[in-house]
C-alpha positions in Angstrom: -21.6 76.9 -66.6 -23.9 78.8 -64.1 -27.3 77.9 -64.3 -29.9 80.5 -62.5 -33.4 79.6 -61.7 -36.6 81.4 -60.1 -38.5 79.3 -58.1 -41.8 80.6 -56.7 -43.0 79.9 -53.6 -46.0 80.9 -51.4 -46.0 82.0 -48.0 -48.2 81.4 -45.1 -48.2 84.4 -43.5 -50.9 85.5 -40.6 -53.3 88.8 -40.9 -50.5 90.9 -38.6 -47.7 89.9 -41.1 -49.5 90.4 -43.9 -49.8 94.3 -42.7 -46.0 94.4 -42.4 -45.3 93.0 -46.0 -48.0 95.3 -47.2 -46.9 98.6 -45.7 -43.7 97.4 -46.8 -44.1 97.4 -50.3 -46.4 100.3 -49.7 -43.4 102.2 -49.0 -40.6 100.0 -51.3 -42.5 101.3 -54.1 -42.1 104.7 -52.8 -38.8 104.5 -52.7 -38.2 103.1 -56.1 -40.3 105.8 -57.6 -38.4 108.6 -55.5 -35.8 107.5 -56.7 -37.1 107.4 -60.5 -38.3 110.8 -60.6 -34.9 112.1 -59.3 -33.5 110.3 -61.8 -35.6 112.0 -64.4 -34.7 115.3 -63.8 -32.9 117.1 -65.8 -32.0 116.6 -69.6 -29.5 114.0 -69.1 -31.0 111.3 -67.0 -28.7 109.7 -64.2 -28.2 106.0 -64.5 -25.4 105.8 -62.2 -26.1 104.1 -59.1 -23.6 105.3 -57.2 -24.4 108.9 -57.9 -28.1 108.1 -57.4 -27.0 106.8 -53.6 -25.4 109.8 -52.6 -28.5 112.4 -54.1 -31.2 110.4 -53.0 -30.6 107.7 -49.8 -30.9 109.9 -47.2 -34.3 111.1 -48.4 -35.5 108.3 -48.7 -34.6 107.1 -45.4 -36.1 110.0 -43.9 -39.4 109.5 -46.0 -39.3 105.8 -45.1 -39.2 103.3 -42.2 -37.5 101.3 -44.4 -34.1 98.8 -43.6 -31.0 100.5 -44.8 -30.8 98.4 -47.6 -34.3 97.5 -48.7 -33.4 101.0 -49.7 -30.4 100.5 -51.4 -32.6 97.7 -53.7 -35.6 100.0 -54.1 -32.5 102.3 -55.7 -31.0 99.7 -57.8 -34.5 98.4 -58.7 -35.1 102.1 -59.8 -31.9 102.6 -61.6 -32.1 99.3 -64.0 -35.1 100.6 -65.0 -34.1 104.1 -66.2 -31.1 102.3 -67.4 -33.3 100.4 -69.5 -34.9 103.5 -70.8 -31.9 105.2 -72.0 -30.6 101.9 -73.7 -33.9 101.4 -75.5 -33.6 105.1 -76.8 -30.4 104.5 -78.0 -32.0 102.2 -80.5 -34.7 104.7 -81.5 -37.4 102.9 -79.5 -40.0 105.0 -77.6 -39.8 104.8 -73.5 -41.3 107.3 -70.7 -40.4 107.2 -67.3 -40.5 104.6 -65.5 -43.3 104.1 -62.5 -43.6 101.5 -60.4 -46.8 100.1 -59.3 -47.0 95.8 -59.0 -47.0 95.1 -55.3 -43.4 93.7 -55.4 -40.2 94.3 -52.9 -36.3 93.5 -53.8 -34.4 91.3 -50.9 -30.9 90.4 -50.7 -29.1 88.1 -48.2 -28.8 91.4 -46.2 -32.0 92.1 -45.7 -33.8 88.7 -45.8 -32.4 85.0 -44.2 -33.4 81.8 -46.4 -33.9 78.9 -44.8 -35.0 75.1 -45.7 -38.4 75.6 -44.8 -38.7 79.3 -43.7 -37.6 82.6 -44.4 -36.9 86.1 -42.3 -37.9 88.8 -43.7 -36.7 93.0 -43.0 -40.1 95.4 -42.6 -40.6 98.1 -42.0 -41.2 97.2 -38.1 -38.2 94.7 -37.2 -37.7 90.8 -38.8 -40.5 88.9 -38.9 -40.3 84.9 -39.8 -42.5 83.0 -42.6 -42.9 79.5 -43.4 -42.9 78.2 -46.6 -45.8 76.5 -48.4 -43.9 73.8 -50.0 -45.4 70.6 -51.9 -44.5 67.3 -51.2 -41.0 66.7 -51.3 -41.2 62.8 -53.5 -42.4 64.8 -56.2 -40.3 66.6 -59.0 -41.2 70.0 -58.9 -38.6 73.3 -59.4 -38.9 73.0 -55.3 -36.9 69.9 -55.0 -34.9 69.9 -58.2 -33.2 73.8 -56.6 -34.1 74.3 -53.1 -33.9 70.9 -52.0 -30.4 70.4 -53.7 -27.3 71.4 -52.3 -25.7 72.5 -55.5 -27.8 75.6 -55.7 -27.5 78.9 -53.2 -30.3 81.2 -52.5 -28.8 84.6 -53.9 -32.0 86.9 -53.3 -35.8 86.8 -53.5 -38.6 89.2 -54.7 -41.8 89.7 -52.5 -44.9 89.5 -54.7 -48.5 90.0 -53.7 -51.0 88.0 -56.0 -54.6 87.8 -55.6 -54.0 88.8 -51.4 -51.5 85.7 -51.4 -47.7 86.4 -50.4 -45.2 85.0 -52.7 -41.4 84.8 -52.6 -39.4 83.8 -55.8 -36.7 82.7 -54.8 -34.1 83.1 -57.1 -31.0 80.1 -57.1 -27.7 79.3 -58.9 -25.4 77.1 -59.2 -22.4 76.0 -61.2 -23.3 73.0 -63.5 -21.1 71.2 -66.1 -23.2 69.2 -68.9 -22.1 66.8 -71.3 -23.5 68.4 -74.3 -25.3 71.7 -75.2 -28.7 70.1 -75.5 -28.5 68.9 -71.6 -27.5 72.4 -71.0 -30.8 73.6 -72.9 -32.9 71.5 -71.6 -32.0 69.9 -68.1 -34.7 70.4 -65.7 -36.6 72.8 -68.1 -40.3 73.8 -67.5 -41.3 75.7 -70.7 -44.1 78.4 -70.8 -45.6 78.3 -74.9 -46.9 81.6 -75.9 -48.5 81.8 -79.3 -48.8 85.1 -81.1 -52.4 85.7 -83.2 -54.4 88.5 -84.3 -57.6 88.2 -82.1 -55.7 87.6 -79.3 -52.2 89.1 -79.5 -50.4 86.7 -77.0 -51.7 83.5 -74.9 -49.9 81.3 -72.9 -49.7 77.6 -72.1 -50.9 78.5 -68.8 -54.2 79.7 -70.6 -53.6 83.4 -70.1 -55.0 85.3 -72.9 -53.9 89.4 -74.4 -56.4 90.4 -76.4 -55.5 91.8 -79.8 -59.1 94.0 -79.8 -57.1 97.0 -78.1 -54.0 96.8 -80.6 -56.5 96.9 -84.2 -58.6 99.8 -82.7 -55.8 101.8 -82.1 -54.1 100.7 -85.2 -57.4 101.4 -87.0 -57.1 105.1 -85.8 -54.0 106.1 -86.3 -54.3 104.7 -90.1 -57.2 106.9 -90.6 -56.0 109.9 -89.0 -52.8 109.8 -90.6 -54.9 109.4 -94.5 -56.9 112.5 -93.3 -54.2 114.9 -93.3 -52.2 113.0 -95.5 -55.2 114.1 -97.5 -54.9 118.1 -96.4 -51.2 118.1 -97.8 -50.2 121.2 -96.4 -46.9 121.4 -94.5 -48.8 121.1 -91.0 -50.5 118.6 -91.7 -46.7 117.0 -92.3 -45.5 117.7 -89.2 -49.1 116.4 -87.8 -48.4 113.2 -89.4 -44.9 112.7 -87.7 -46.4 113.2 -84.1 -49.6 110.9 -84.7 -46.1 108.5 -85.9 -44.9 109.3 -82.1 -47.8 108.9 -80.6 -48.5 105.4 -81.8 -45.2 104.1 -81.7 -45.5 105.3 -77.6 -48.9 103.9 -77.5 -48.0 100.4 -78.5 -44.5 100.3 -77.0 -46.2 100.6 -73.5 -48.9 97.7 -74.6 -45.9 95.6 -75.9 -44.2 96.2 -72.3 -47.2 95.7 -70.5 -48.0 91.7 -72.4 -44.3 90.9 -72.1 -44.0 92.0 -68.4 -47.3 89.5 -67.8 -45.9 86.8 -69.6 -42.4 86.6 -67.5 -44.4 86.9 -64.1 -46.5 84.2 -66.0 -43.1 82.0 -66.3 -41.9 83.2 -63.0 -45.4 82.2 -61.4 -45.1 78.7 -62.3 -41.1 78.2 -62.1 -41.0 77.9 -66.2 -37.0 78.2 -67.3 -37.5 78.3 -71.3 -40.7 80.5 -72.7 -40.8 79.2 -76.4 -42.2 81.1 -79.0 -43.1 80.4 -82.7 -40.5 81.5 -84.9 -41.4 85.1 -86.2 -40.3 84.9 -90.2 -42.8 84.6 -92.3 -45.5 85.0 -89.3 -48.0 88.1 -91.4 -48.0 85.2 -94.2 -49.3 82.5 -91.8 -52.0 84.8 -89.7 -54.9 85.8 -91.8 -55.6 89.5 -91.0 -52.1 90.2 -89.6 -51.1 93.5 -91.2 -47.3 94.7 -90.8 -48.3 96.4 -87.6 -48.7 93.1 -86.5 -45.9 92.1 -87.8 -43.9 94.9 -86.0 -45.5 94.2 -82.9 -44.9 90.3 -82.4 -41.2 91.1 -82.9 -41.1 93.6 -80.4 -42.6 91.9 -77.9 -40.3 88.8 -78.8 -37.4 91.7 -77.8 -39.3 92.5 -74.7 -39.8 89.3 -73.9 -36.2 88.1 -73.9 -34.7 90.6 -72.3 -36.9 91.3 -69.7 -36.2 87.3 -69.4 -32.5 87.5 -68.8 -32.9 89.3 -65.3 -34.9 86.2 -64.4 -32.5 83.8 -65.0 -35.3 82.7 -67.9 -34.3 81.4 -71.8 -36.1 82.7 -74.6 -36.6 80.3 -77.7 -38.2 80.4 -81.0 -40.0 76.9 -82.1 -40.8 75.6 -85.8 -44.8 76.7 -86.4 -45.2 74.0 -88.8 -48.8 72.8 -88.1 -49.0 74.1 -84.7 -52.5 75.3 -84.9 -53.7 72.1 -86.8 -52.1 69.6 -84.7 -54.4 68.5 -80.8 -51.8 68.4 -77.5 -54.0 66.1 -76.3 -53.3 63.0 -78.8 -51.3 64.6 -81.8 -53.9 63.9 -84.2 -53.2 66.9 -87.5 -55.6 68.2 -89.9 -56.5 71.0 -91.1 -60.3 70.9 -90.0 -59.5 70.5 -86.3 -59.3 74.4 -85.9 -62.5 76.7 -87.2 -61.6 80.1 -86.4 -60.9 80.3 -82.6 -62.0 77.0 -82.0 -60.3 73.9 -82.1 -62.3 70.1 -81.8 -60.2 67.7 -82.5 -61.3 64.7 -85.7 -60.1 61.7 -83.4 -60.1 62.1 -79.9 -63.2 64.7 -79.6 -60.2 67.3 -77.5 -62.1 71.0 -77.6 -60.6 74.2 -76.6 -59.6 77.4 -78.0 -57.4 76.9 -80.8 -54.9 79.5 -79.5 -54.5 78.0 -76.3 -53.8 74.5 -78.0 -51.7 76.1 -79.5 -49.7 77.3 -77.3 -49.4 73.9 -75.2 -47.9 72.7 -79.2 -45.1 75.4 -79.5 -43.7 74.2 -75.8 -44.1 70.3 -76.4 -42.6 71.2 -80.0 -39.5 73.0 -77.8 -39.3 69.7 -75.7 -38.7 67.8 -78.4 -36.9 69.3 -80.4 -34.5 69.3 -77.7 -35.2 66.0 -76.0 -32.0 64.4 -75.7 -31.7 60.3 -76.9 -30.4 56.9 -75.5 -32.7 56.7 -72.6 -34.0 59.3 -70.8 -32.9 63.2 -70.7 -33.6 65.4 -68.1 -37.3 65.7 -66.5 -39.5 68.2 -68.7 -42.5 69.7 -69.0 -45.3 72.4 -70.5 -46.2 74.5 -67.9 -50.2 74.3 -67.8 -52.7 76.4 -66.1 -53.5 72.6 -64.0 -50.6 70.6 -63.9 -47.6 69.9 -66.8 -47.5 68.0 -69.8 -44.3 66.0 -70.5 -42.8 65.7 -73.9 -44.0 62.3 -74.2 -47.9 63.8 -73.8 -48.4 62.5 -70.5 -49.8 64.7 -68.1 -49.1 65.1 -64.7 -52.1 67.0 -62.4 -50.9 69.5 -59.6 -50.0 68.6 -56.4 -52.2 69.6 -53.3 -50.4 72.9 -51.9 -48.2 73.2 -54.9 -46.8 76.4 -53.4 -47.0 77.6 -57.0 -48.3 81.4 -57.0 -51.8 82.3 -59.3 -55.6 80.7 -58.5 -55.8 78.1 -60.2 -57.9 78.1 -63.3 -59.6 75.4 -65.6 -58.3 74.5 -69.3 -60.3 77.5 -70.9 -62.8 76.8 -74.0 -64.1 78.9 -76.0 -68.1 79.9 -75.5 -69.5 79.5 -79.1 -72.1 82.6 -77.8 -70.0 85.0 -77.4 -66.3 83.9 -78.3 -64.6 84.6 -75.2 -62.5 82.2 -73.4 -64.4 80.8 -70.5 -63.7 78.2 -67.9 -65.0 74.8 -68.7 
C-alpha cells in the first residue's frame, strides 16, 4: 500500500533569505487569493483548474514576480479550496469564500530541489539554497524513519513561517507492504490526542488549548434571540428566526474550521501520522453542561478534522472514552477523585495538570494500545507531547537538542487554581 507522511523540518535561513521567503509568500498568498476571488464571481463558481489557468495565469504573472509555477500551485492551492466550498454546500453545510492568510507557500519538485541535508528553493529573486536543521541521526524521529530511508521520495513541501522561524514539511511516500492491518495502522505512528470538553472545546496532547468560552456565548445569544421573536409570532419574526438559523450555523462553521485547521498544523508541526479522538456517541451524556449544540459541534469538527487530514497524508481515529478523564498518563493510576473540575492530581503518584490536557495524552496512549501489535515488539510509537513523546508502554522520551521540530517549545501546562487558565508550570 502507499504510505504518505509530513515530516517537518526547520530551516536555517540568514536575515537576506528570510526577506526572499517572506516577500515570497507575501505575494503566493496574493496569488492564491487572485485566484479565489476570480473564482467567486459569478453565480456558478469555477472549480476547474484548467479553466482557472487560462482566466487567470497571466494576471497573475503580471501582478507577481513569481516562478511560473509557484503560480500554477498558488492556483491549485486556490482551487481545492473553492472546491471544498462547493462540496461542503452540496451537503447543506455553510461555507464563504475562501481567503488565504497563514504565511504558507506550495512547492513542487519544479519549483523546489530536495536534498539530504539541504534544499533549493524558487523566490521571487532567483534560487536560493537552505540547510536543514535536522536532529541527530541515532535517534528515531519521523527524520530518520522517512528522510533518511531510501524507500520514501520527497514529492513536495509547504513553506511555513511560525513564530519568525522557516519551516518546510516535507511531504514523503512510499510503497509499503505489511503483514497485517494493525502494522499498517500503526507502523511508525506518532499520534496527536485531542479531547473534546465544554470549557475548552478542543486540546491537544501537545497542550494546545480552544477555548469553549466563545462557542456558549454565542450559543447563549442566538438561543435568546431566537425565544424573543419566537415570542412576537408574527410571520417576520418567522423569517427572522430562519436567518438568526443562518447566521449561527455560518458563525460556528468558521470556528469549527478555524480549531480543526490548528489542530492538523498541530499534527503536522510535530510529524504526528494518527490524531485520535474520543469516540463521539454518547459524548453530551458523558460532558456535564454539553447541550446538543455541543453535541453538533464536536462532530463537525471530527468531519473537519479528517478531511482536512487526508491532504496531509494524516489518519483520523476515534478511541474508547472509557475512564479517560479519571485515569493519570503519568502512572495509570484510575479513580474517580483524581479530576475536580479542570484539575486533575493524581491519588498515587501526586501527577497535577489540567485534566483536559491529561486527557488528551490518555485518548493517544489508549490509540497505541489498542493497536499495539503482540509477540515482541511492533513498530516504534508514540504520543506526541508539547516536550518530548510518550511510548505506549508510558515511558517517556525528552526532545532532542535541535529537534528541527516547528513550534517554541512550551512546558506541560497546569492549571492556576487563581484564575483557571492553563499556565506554564
Amino acid at each position: 500500500m502507499e504510505v504518505r507522511r509530513t515530516v517537518p523540518v526547520k530551516l536555517d535561513v540568514d536575515s537576506h533569505d528570510a526577506a526572499l521567503l517572506r516577500e515570497t509568500v507575501d505575494e503566493f498568498l496574493l496569488a492564491a487569493n487572485y485566484v479565489a476571488d476570480h473564482a467567486w464571481q459569478g453565480e456558478y463558481k469555477t472549480t476547474s483548474k484548467a479553466q482557472l489557468q487560462e482566466e487567470t495565469y497571466d494576471e497573475v504573472r503580471d501582478r507577481t514576480r513569481l516562478h511560473a509555477n509557484l503560480v500554477q500551485n498558488a492556483r491549485n492551492k486556490a482551487a481545492d479550496a473553492v472546491q471544498g466550498v462547493v462540496a461542503r454546500w452540496k451537503q447543506g453545510e455553510y461555507a464563504g469564500k475562501p481567503h488565504f492568510s497563514q504565511p504558507t507557500a506550495v512547492y513542487d519538485k519544479r519549483c523546489a530541489t530536495f536534498h539530504d541535508e539541504y534544499v533549493s528553493l524558487a523566490t521571487v529573486d532567483g534560487r536560493i539554497e537552505v540547510e536543514y536543521v535536522l536532529p541527530d541521526g541515532d535517534r528515531d524521529t519521523p527524520h530518520s524513519r522517512y528522510l533518511d530511508n531510501d524507500d520514501y521520495e520527497v514529492t513536495g513541501a509547504e513553506l511555513h513561517n511560525t513564530d519568525g522561524e522557516w519551516f518546510l514539511h516535507l511531504r514523503t511516500k512510499a510503497e509499503v507492504e505489511f503483514d497485517t492491518p494493525e502494522q499498517a495502522t500503526t507502523q511508525h505512528s506518532t499520534v496527536l490526542g485531542v479531547d473534546l470538553g465544554v470549557n475548552q472545546l478542543a486540546v491537544t496532547s501537545t497542550g494546545t488549548f480552544w477555548s469553549g468560552h466563545e462557542f456558549d456565548h454565542w450559543r447563549r445569544e442566538y438561543e435568546n434571540r431566537r425565544a424573543s421573536l419566537q415570542r412576537c409570532g408574527s410571520r417576520h419574526a418567522h423569517e427572522n428566526i430562519q436567518s438568526v438559523g443562518r447566521k449561527e450555523t455560518g458563525r460556528f462553521t468558521m470556528m469549527l474550521h478555524r480549531i480543526a485547521n490548528g489542530i492538523i498544523e498541530e499534527a503536522a508541526e510535530n510529524g504526528c501520522t494518527v490524531v485520535a479522538f474520543e469516540e463521539l456517541t454518547g459524548i453530551r451524556d458523558r460532558l456535564p453542561g454539553a447541550s446538543w449544540g455541543h453535541k453538533w459541534a464536536f462532530k463537525r469538527l471530527y468531519e473537519y478534522v479528517a478531511y482536512k487530514a487526508e491532504m496531509h497524508g494524516i489518519d483520523v481515529e476515534q478511541v474508547g472514552p472509557e475512564n479517560t478523564s479519571r485515569r493519570c498518563s503519568h502512572c495509570g493510576f484510575t479513580h474517580p477523585d483524581n479530576r475536580d473540575g479542570e484539575k486533575f492530581e493524581c491519588l498515587k503518584c501526586g501527577y497535577e495538570n489540567h485534566a483536559d490536557y491529561n486527557a488528551a495524552k490518555n485518548i493517544g496512549l489508549r490509540y497505541l494500545r489498542r493497536n499495539q501489535t503482540g509477540d515482541g515488539g511492533g513498530a516504534p510509537v508514540g504520543v506526541r507531547l508539547n516536550r518530548g513523546t510518550l511510548n505506549a508502554n508510558g515511558e517517556y522520551e525528552p526532545p532532542a537538542e535541535d529537534s528541527g521540530q516547528s513550534g517554541s517549545p512550551r512546558e506541560s501546562p497546569t492549571l492556576n487554581e487563581a484564575n483557571g487558565q492553563a499556565v506554564s508550570e
